[in-house]
C-alpha positions as CSV (number, residue, x, y, z in Angstrom):
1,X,134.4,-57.5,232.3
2,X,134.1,-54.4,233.2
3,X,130.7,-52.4,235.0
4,X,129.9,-50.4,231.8
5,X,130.4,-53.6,229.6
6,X,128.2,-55.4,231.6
7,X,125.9,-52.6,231.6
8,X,126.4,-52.3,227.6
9,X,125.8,-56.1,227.5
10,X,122.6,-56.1,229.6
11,X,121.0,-53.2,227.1
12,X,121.7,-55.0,223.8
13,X,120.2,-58.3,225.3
14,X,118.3,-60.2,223.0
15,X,114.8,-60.9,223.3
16,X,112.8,-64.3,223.4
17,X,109.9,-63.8,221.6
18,X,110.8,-65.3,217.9
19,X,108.3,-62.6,216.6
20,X,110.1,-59.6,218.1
21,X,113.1,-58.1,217.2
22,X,116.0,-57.1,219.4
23,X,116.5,-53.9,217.9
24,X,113.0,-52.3,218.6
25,X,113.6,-53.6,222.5
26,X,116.8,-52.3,222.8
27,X,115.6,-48.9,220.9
28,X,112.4,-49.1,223.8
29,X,115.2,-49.6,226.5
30,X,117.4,-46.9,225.8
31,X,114.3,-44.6,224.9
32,X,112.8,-45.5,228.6
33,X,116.4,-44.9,230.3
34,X,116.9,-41.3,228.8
35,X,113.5,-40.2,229.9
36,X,113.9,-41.3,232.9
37,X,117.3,-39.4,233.5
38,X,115.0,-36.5,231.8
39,X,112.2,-36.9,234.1
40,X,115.0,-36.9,237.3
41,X,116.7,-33.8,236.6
42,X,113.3,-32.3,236.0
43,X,111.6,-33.6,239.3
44,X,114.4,-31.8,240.5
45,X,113.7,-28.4,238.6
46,X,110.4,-28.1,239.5
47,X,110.6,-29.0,243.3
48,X,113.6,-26.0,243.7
49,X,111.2,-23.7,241.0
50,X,108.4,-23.8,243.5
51,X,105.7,-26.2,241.0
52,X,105.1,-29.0,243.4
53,X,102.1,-30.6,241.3
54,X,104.2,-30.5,238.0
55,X,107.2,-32.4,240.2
56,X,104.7,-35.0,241.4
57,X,103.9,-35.8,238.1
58,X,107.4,-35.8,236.6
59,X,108.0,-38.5,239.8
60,X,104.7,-40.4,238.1
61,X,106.6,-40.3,234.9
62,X,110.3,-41.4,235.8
63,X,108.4,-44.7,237.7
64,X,106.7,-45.1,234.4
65,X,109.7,-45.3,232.2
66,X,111.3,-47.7,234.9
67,X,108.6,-49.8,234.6
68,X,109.1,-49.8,230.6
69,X,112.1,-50.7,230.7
70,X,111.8,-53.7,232.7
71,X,108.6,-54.8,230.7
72,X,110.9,-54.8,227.6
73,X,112.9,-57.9,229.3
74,X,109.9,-59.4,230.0
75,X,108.5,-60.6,226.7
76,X,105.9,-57.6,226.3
77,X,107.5,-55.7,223.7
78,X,104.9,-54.6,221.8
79,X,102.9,-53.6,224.3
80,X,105.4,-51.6,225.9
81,X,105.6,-49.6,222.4
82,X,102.1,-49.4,223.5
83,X,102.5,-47.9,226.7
84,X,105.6,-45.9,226.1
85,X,103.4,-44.2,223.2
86,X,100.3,-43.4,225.8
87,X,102.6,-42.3,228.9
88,X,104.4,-40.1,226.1
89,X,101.4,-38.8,224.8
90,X,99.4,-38.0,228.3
91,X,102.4,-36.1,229.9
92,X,103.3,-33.9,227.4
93,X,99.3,-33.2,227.4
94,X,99.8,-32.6,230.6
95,X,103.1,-30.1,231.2
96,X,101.7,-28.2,228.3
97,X,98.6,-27.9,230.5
98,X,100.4,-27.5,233.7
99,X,103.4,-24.9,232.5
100,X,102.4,-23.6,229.3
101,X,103.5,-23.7,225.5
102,X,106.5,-21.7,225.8
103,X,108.3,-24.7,227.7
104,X,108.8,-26.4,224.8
105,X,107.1,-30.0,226.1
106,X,105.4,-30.3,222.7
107,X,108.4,-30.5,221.0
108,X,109.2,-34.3,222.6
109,X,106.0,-35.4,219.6
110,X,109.1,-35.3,217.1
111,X,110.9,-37.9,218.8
112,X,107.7,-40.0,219.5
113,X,106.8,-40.1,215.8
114,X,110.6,-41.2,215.3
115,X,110.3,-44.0,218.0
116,X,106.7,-45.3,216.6
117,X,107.8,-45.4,213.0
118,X,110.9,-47.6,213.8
119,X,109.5,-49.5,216.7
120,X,105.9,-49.9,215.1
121,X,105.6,-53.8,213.5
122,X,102.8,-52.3,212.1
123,X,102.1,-51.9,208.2
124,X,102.2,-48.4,206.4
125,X,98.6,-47.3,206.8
126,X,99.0,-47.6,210.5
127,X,102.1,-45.8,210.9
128,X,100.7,-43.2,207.8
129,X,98.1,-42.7,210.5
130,X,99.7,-42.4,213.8
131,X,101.4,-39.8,212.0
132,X,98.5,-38.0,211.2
133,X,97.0,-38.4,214.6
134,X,100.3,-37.1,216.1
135,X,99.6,-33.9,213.5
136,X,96.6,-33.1,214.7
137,X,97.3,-33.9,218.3
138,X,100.0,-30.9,218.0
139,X,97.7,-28.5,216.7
140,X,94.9,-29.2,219.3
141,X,96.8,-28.7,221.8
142,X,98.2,-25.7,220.2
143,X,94.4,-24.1,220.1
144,X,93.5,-25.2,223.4
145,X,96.6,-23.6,225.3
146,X,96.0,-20.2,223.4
147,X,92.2,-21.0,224.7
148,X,92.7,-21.6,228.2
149,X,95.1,-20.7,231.0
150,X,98.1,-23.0,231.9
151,X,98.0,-24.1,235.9
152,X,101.3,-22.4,236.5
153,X,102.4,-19.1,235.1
154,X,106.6,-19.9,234.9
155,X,108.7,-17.4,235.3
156,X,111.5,-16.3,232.6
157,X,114.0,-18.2,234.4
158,X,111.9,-21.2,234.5
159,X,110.7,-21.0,230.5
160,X,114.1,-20.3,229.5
161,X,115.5,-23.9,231.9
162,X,112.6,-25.9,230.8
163,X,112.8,-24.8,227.0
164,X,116.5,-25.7,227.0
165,X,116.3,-29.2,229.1
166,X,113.2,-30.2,227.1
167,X,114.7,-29.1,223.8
168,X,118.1,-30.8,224.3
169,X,116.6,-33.8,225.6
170,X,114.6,-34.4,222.2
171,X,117.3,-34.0,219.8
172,X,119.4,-36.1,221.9
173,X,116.7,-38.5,221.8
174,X,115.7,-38.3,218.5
175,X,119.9,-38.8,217.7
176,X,120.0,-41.8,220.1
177,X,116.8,-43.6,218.2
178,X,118.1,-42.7,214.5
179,X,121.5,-44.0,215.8
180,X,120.4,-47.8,217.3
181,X,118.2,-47.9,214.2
182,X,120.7,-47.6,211.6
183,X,124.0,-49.3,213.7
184,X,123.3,-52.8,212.6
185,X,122.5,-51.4,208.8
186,X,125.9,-49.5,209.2
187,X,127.7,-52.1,210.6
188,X,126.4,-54.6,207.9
189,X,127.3,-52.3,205.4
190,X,130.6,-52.3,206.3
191,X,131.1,-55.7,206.6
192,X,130.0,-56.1,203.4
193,X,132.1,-53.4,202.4
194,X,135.3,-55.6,203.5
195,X,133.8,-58.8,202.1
196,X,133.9,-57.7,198.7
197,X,137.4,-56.3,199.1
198,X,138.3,-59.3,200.6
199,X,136.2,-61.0,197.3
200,X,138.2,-58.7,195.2
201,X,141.6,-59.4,196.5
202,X,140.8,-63.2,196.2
203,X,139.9,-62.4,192.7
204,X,143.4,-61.1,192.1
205,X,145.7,-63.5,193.9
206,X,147.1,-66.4,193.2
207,X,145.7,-68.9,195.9
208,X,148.9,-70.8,196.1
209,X,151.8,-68.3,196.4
210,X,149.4,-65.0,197.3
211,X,150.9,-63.5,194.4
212,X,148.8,-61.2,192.1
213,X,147.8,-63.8,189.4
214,X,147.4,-63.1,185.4
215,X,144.4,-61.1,185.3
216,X,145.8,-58.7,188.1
217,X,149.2,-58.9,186.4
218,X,147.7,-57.4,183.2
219,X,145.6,-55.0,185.1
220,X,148.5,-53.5,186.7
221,X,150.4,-53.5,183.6
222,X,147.7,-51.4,181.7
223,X,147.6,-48.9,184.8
224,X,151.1,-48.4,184.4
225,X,151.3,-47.8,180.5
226,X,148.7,-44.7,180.9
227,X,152.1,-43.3,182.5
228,X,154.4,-44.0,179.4
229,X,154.6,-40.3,178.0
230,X,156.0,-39.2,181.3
231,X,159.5,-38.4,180.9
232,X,161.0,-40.8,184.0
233,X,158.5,-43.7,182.2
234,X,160.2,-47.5,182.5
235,X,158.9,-50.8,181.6
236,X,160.5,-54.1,181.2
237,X,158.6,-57.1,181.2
238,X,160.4,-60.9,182.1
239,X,158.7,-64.4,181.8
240,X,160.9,-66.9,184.5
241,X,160.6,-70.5,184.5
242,X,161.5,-72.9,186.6
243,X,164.2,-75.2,185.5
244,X,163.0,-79.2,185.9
245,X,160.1,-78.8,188.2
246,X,158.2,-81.3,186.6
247,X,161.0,-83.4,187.9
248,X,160.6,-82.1,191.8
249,X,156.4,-83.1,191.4
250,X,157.8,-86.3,190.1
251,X,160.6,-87.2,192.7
252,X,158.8,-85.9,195.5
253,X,155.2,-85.2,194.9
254,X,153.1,-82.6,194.3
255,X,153.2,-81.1,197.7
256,X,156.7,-81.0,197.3
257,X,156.3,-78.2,194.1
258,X,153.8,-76.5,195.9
259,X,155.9,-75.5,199.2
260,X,158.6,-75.1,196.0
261,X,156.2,-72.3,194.9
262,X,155.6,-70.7,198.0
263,X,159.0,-70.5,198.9
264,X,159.9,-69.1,195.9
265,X,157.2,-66.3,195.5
266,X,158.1,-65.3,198.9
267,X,161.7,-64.6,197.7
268,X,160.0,-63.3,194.9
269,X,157.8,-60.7,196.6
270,X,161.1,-59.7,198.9
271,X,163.2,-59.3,196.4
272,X,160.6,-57.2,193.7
273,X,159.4,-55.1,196.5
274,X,161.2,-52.2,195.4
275,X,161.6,-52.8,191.6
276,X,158.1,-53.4,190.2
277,X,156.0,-56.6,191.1
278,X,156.2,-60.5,190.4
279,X,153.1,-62.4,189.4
280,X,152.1,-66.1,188.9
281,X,151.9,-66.3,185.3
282,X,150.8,-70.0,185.2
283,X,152.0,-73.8,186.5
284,X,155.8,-72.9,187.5
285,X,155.9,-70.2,185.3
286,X,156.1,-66.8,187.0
287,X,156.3,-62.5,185.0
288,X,158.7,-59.9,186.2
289,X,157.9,-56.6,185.6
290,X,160.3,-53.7,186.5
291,X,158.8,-50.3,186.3
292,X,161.6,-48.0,188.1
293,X,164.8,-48.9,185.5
294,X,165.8,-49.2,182.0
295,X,166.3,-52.6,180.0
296,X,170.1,-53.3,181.1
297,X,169.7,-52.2,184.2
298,X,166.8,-54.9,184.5
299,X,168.8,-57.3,182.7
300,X,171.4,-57.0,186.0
301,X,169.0,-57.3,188.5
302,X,167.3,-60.0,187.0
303,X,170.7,-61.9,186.8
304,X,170.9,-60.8,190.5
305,X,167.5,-62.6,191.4
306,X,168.9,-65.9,189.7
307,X,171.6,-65.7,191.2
308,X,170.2,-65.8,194.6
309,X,167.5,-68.6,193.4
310,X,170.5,-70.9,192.5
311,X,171.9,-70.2,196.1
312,X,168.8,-70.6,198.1
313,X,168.2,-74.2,199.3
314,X,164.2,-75.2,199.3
315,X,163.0,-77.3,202.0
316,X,160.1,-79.8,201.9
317,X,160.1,-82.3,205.1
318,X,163.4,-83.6,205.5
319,X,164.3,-83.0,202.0
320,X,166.4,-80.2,200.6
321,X,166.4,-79.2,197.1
322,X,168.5,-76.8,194.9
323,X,167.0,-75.3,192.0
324,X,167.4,-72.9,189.0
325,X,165.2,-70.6,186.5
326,X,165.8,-69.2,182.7
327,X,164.2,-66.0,182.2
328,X,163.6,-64.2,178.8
329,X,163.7,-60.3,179.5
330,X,161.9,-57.7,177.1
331,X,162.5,-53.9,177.2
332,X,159.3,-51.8,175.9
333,X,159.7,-49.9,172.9
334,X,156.7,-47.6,173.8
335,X,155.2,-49.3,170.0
336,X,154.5,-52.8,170.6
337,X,151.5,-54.4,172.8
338,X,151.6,-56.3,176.1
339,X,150.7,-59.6,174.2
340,X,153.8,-58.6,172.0
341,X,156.0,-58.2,174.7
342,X,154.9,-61.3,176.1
343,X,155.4,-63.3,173.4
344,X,158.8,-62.1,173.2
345,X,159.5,-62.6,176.3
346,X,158.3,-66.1,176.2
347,X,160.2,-67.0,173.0
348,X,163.8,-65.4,174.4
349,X,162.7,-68.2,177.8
350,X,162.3,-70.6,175.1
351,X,165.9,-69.9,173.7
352,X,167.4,-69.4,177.2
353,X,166.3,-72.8,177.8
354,X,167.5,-74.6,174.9
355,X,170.9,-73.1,175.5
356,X,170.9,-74.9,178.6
357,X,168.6,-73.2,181.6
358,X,169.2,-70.9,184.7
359,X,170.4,-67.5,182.5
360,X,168.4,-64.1,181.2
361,X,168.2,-63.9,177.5
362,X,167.5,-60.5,176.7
């Protein structure tokens, strides 16, 4: 693991207390971390600007935010929303007396209503309030440094510094506590996102084989017929049974059909990847549906497929099986329904099977 994992790790570490959650410590631990990489480089600023007073307390304020931050591992995290509320509060009071309005301190009160509302385990009237109070602490502080003259008189070059660090480091903030507040919402979201796909899917296969199953079939089928006044438009639809099966559940057991059926919807799958799709259409029963040729030329490659199923050996255990299929083949006509066609279908299976199995009757 590596230095910033562990780091990583450490933040996002859960808390004990039962009645506190981990996101409002790891959004108070974060919070305390930024400020005190704001309150560093500042010390710095004000020390080389020649404002030694407004350094000492930025050095006040950066051991305040450590201390924060270790009182969140600690078990106090309400009270350190507490205390990172008051310390926010006071030294902002305090630069805006110390270097003026025009330096922008004020600005951080955005951020701390942010951080109250989604640290606060408060109901609505007290965070209604704190936003109120927040309100007309702004404008207070507004009159009185119009009223009265700031400690230091900055120059241009430090407003201009100051107004920038103080203004970047409040959206960044403010972007850092609406980010670790919505991450588990988004991250839930999207996990349910990909649980209902993966419902959906489920929905829509077959369990055995993991081939679409009726109710896809059809679906698919429907999609496809919105097409059928385009010029290129093909659709032939094929009901395939397997030839003695019940005699393979029988002989061998009904494990022994089942790795039957997977085998075969695998040669299936390989075989209709390019031609159309194959579905489970019930028991050993499986549809065809070829979308990219006409009726004869799905006729051949139908023949093709059985062909290939009477050559294929199945294997269950030990045991090797050899195995056939009828299929009854029916062309659309661009008049009849898809119950039509699969009646059809089903009735020219029927006839392929009383004129002895393993052919296409089309």
């Amino acid at each position: 693991m590596t230095l910033i994992e562990k780091f990583k790790n450490y933040i996002f570490m859960d808390v004990e207390n039962e009645n506190e959650t981990k996101k409002a410590a790891v959004i108070m631990r974060c919070t305390s971390l930024f400020l005190y990489v704001f309150f560093t480089i500042q010390t710095i600023v004000l020390f080389v600007s020649g404002y030694p007073r407004a350094a000492i307390m930025s050095i006040v304020c950066l051991l305040g935010y450590l201390c924060a931050f270790i009182m969140t591992y600690q078990g106090y995290t309400n009270i350190t929303q507490h205390f990172l509320e008051l310390m926010t509060l006071a030294w902002i009071a305090a630069f805006v007396a110390m270097m003026g309005w025009d330096c922008s301190y004020q600005h951080m009160l955005f951020a701390l209503l942010l951080f109250s509302l989604l640290t606060s385990y408060q109901d609505i009237r007290y965070k209604a309030g704190f936003t109120a109070f927040l309100c007309i602490f702004r404008i207070v502080l507004y009159f009185y440094i119009h009223s009265h003259d700031s400690l230091y008189v900055p120059d241009n070059r430090s407003i201009i510094f100051l107004t920038i660090l103080n203004t970047s480091f409040t959206f960044l903030l403010f972007f850092i506590i609406s980010y670790l507040f919505s991450k588990d919402s988004v991250e839930m979201e999207q996990k349910l996102v990909k649980y209902n796909k993966k419902i959906e899917k489920l929905a829509l296969t077959d369990a055995l084989t993991k081939l679409p199953n009726r109710r896809d079939a059809l679906d698919r089928i429907e999609k496809h017929l919105k097409h059928s006044k385009d010029v290129d438009f093909h659709f032939n639809l094929a009901i395939g049974d397997i030839d003695f099966f019940k005699k393979v559940n029988d002989t061998y057991g009904h494990e022994a059909g089942d790795a039957v059926l997977v085998q075969m919807s695998d040669l299936f799958r390989e075989e209709m990847e390019n031609e159309g799709f194959a579905a489970r259409w019930g028991g050993e029963e499986f549809l065809f549906v070829y979308t990219n040729c006409n009726g004869d030329e799905a006729a051949m490659r139908l023949n093709d497929l059985r062909t290939k199923i009477s050559h294929t050996t199945f294997k269950y255990n030990d045991t090797e099986l050899k195995l056939t299929m009828t299929f009854g083949l029916e062309e659309y006509d661009f008049r009849s329904s898809v119950d039509d066609m699969v009646n059809s279908a089903d009735g020219k299976l029927y006839l392929g099977k009383t004129r002895g199995r393993n052919q296409v009757v089309f």
